[in-house]
C-alpha positions in Angstrom: 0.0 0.0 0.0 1.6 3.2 -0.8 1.1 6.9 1.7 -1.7 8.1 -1.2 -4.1 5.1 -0.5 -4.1 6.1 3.0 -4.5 9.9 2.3 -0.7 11.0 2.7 1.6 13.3 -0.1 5.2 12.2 0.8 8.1 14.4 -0.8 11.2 12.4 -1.3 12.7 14.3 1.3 13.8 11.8 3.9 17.1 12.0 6.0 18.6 8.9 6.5 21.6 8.9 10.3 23.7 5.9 10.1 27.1 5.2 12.0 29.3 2.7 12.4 29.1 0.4 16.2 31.6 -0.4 18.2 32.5 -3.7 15.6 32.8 -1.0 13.0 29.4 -2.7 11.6 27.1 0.1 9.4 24.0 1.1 11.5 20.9 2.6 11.1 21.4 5.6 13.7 17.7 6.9 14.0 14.8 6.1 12.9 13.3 6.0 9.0 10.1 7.1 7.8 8.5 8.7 10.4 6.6 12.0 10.3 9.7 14.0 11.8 12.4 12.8 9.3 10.5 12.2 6.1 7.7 14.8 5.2 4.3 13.7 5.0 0.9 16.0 3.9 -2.3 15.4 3.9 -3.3 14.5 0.6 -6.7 16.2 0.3 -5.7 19.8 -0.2 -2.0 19.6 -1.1 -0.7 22.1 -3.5 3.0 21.7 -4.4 4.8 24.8 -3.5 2.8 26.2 -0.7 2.7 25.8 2.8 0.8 22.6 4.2 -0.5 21.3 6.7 2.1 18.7 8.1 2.7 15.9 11.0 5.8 16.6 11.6 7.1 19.2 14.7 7.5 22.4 12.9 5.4 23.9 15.1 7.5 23.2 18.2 10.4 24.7 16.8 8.4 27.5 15.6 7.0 28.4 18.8 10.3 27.5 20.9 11.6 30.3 18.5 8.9 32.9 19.5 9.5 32.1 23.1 13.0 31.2 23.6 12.6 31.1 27.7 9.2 29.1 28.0 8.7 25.7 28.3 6.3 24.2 26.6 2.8 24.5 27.3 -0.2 21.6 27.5 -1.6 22.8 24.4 1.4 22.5 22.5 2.1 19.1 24.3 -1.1 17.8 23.4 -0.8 19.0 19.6 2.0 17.3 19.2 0.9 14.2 20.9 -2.3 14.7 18.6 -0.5 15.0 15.1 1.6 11.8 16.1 -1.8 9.6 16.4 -3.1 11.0 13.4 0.0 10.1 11.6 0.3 6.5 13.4 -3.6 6.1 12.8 -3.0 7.1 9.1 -0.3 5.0 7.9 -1.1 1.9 10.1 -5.0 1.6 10.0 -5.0 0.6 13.6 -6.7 3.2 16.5 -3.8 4.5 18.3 
């Protein structure tokens, strides 16, 4: 099943970390294909060069930018929290 059947534009756009362990063996350093290092849109509405709607945490950063000193506040918490079930609901058809 590809990210359009389940409502998703992806941009190929991913950043892969890998490193080598203490063996020297090639690892996979973070994760893959998640709504922070890939970028994922909904699909209804998308229009290529403008701003979209997106699950990853842009909106974190923005804010933390806006108010260097704060911590973060329940409502940003629970967006966040929010957008990652969406995301998890979205590409693995299971409730969260």
């Amino acid at each position: 099943m590809g990210f359009e059947e389940v409502g998703l534009q992806h941009r190929e756009e991913d950043k892969f970390e890998f490193g080598l362990n203490d063996k020297g063996e090639f690892i996979l350093g973070d994760e893959m294909l998640t709504p922070d290092n890939s970028r994922f849109w909904p699909l209804e509405g998308y229009e290529a060069g403008k701003s979209q709607p997106s699950y990853d945490k842009q909106f974190v950063r923005d804010y933390l930018r806006q108010h260097p000193t704060d911590t973060l506040p329940d409502d940003i918490i629970k967006k966040t929290i929010g957008k990652y079930e969406e995301a998890y609901e979205l590409l693995t058809g299971e409730k969260f």
